[in-house]
C-alpha positions in Angstrom: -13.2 -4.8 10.2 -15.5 -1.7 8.8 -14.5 -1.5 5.4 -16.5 1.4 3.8 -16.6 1.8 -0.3 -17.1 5.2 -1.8 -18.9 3.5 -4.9 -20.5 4.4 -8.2 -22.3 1.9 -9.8 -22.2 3.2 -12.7 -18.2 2.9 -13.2 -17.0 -0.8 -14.0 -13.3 -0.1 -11.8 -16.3 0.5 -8.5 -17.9 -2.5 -9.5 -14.8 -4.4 -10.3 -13.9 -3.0 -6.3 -17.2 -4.4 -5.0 -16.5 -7.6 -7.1 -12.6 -8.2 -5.7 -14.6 -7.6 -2.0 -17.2 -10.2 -2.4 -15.3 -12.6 -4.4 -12.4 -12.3 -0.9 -15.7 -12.5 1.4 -14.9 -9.3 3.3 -17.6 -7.4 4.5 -18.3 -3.7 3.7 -20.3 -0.8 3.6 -21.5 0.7 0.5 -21.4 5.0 0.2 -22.7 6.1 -2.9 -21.1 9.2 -3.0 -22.8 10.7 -5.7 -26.3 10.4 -3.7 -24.6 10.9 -0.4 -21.2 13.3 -1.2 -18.6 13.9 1.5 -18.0 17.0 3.5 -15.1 19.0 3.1 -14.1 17.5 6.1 -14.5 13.7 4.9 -12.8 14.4 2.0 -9.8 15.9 3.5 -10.0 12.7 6.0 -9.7 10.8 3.1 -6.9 12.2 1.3 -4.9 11.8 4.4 -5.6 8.2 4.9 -5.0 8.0 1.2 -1.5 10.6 1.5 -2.7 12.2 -1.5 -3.4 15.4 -2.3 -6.7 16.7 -3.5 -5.5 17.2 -7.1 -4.1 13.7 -7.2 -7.9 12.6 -6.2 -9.2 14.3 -8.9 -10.6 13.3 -12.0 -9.5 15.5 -14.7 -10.9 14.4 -17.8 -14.7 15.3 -16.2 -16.3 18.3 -18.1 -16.4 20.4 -14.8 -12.9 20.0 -14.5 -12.9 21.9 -17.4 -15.2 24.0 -17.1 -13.7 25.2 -14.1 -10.8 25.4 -15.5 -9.2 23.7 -12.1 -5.9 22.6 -13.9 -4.8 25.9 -12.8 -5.8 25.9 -9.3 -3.1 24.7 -6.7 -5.3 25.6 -3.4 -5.8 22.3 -1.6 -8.7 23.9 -0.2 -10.3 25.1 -3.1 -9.9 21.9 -4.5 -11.4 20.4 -1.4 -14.4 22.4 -1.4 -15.2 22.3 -5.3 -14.8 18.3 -4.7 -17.4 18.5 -2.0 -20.2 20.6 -4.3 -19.1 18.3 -7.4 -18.6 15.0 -6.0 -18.2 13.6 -9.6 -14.6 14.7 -9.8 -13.1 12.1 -6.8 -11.8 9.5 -8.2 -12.9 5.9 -7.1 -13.6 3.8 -6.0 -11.9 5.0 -2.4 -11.9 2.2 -0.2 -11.1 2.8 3.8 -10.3 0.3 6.0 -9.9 2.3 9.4 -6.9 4.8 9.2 -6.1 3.2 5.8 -7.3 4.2 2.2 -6.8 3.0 -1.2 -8.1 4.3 -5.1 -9.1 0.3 -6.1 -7.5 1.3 -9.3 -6.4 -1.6 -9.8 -8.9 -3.5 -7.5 -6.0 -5.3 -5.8 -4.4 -2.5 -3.9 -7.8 -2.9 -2.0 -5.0 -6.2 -0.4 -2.6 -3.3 1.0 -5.2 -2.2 3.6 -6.3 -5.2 4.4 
């Protein structure tokens, strides 16, 4: 099994992610995507392990949301790329198992890819 964590540290839900992992003894692999962010590519690998679009990834109440103003924009593209330069705005914690991906929100839907 190569169960891989997009993680922030710095959110409790990634750590509460990393927590439900540990606690279940699986092993895993630790991407901070903040210090590491995913290509355009990755990201749209994700979303369709995840079968999500990119809004639906997004976090919306970040101030570059905002900022740029991307509550109007519909392009799955755009989306994709602004996602890739501003890594802050995917939601997590993404965890892939495979062909398989789940937002941990709450950490046990990590179990449906398991």
């Amino acid at each position: 099994m190569s169960i891989i964590v997009w993680h922030n540290p710095r959110c409790s839900k990634s750590r509460n992610g990393i927590k439900y992992l540990d606690e279940k003894d699986i092993e895993y692999e630790i991407r901070r995507y903040l210090d590491n962010p995913p290509s355009e590519d990755e990201i749209k690998d994700v979303l369709e392990k995840l079968g999500m679009s990119a809004k639906e990834l997004m976090r919306t109440k970040e101030s570059i949301y905002k900022e740029l103003n991307l509550k109007e924009v519909n392009d799955e593209n755009k989306l994709i790329e602004v996602m890739a330069q501003y890594p802050k705005l995917i939601e997590r914690p993404i965890v892939i198992n495979g062909e398989k991906a789940v937002v941990a929100r709450p950490e046990s839907k990590i179990d449906e890819i398991l």
